[in-house]
N, C-alpha and C positions, 0 to 999 in steps of 0.2 A: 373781538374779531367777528365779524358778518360769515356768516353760515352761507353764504354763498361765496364761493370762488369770482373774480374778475379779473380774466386776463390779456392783455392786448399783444396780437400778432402781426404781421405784414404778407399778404399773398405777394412774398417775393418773385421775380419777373421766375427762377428758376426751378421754383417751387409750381411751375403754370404751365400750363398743353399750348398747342397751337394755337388757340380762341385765343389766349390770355386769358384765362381762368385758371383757379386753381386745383390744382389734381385733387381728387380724394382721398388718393393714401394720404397724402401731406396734410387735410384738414384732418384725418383722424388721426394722425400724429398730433398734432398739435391738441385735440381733443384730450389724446393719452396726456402730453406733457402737460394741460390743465390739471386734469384730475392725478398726476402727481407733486404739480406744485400745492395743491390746496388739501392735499391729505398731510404730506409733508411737513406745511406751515400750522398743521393741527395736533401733529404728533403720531400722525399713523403712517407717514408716507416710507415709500423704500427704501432711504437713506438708514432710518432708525431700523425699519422689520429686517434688514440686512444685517444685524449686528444681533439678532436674536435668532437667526437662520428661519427666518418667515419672508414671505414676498409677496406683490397681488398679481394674481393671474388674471387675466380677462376671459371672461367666458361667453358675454353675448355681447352685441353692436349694432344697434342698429342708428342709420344717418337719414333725414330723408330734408331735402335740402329745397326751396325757391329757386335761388340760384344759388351758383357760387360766386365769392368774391375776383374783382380782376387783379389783376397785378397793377401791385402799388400799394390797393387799400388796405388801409389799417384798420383793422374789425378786433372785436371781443369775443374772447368765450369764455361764459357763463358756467361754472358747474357745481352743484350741489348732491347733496345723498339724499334719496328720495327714501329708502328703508334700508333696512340692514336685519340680516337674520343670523344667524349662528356661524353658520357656511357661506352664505352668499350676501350681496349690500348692492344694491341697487344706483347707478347715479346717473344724473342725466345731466344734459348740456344745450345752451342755447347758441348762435354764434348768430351777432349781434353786431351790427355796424357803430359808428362814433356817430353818424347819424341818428341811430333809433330804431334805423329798418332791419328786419329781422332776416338773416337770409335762410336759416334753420335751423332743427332741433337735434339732438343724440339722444339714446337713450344705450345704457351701456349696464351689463352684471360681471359682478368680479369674485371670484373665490380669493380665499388668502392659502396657502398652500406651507407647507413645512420644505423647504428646499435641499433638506435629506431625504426625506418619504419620498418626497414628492406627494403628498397627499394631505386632504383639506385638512386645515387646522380651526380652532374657536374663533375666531373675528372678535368675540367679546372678553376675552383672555387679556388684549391688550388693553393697558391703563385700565385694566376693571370698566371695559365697556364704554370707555371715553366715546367710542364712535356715534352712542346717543344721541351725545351732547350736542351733535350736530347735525342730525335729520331734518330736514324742511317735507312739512308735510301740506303747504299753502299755498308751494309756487306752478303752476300750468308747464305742463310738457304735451301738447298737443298733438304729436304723434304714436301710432300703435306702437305698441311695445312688443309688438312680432309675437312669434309661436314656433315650432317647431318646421322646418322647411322640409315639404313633401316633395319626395323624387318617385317617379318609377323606375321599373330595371330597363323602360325605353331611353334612357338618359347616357347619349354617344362618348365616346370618348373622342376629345378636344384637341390636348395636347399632354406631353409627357415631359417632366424639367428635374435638371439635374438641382439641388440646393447647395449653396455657399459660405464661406466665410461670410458675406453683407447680408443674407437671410436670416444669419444666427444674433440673441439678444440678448442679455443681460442675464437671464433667466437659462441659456443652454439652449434654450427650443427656438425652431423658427418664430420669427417677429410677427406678432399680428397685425402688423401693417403691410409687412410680404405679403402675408396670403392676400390683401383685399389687391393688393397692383399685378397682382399675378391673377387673378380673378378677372380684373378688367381687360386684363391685356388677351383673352380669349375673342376679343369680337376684335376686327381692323379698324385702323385710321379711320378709313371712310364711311365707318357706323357711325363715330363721334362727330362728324360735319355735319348728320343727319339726326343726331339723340343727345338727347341728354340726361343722365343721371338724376331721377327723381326719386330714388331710394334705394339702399342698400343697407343687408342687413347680413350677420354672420354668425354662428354660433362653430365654438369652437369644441371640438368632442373630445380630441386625442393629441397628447404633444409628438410634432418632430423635428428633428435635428438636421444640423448638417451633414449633405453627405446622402442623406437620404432624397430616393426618389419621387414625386409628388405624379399624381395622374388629375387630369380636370377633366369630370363627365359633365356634362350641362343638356338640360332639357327647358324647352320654352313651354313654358306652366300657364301664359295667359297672351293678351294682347302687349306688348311691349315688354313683358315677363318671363324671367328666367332663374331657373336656380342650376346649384353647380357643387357638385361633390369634389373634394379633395380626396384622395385615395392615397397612404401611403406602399410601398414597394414591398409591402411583407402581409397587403391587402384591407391593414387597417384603418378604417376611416375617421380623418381627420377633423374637417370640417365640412358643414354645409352654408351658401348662403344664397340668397336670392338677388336678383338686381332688377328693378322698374325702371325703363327707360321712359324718356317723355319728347 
């Protein structure tokens, strides 16, 4: 079996914004269900770490995209495990036309988590560190691999949202693909006529649930740059991430 994952998806018409392109949450969905069909098909993926009360938590994300695909197109995503440490494993993603052309890169870290503790577990515990077996340490990921996202306390408060049964996942905690649609949806319609998503990045601090309140402060940190705090209702913070428009 090839140490690289390939996976072929469709920018369904409903899975696409007004342009006819396709949304981000849905390409980083689609990211996620890559890099769980190719852990899975390896022996690490969730199906198995569920039955030993382990699971993988996403802890960093970042997208930074050409464009995106329109609706219709049939594109690939590429993903493989770039490193893996005790606690954390590294993997990144291409997303790659049947063409050739490349429309862009992920780069993604994931904890494995004990799903009683709630808290990190060995990564190399399983199969005696099988995950080795499948590092690719020679294939080009061409985008930063981000840093930690700097806010000051000048950073306004946006909007305030209740969370749902469709925000919650697999896992008990909100979905990491909420937080980034719920991210986006801070700027209006008529920003996206005028921009477009040329990266997006998100690190995730603290888990929350349903039920719980979410706050978005957001401060613009550069020329077409923004970052944006999640705040839960008990004032602890969740996540931060940045967005480059273009």
């Amino acid at each position: 079996m090839d140490k690289i994952g390939c996976y072929e998806f469709m920018a369904e018409p409903f899975h696409c914004d007004f342009s006819g392109r396709l949304f981000m949450g849905h390409l980083g969905n689609h990211m996620l269900n890559a890099a769980d069909f190719h852990s899975s098909a390896r022996g690490f993926g969730m199906k198995y770490l569920m039955t030993i009360k382990r699971s993988w938590v996403l802890s960093r994300l970042a997208i930074e995209m050409n464009e995106m695909p329109q609706q219709y197109t049939k594109f690939n995503v590429e993903t493989w495990v770039e490193s893996a440490m005790r606690y954390f494993t590294s993997r990144n993603f291409a997303v790659v036309g049947n063409d050739g052309y490349t429309y862009g890169y992920g780069r993604s870290i994931w904890a494995m988590i004990d799903t009683e503790s709630r808290q990190p577990t060995d990564i190399f515990a399983i199969d005696n560190g099988a995950i080795n077996n499948w590092i690719v340490k020679d294939k080009d990921c061409p985008i930063d691999k981000g840093g930690r996202v700097k806010m000051s306390e000048e950073a306004q408060l946006i909007r305030t949202i209740n969370t749902y049964y469709n925000d919650v996942d697999i896992n008990g905690h909100i979905n990491s693909v909420k937080y980034i649609e719920h991210v986006l949806d801070l700027w209006p319609l008529d920003w996206y006529r005028d921009h477009n998503i040329r990266r997006f990045e998100i690190a995730y601090v603290a888990e929350a649930h349903g039920g719980d309140q979410l706050s978005f402060y957001r401060e613009q940190t550069g020329d077409n740059e923004y970052c944006v705090r999640i705040v839960r209702s008990d004032g602890t913070e969740c996540s931060r991430s940045k967005v480059i428009f273009c």
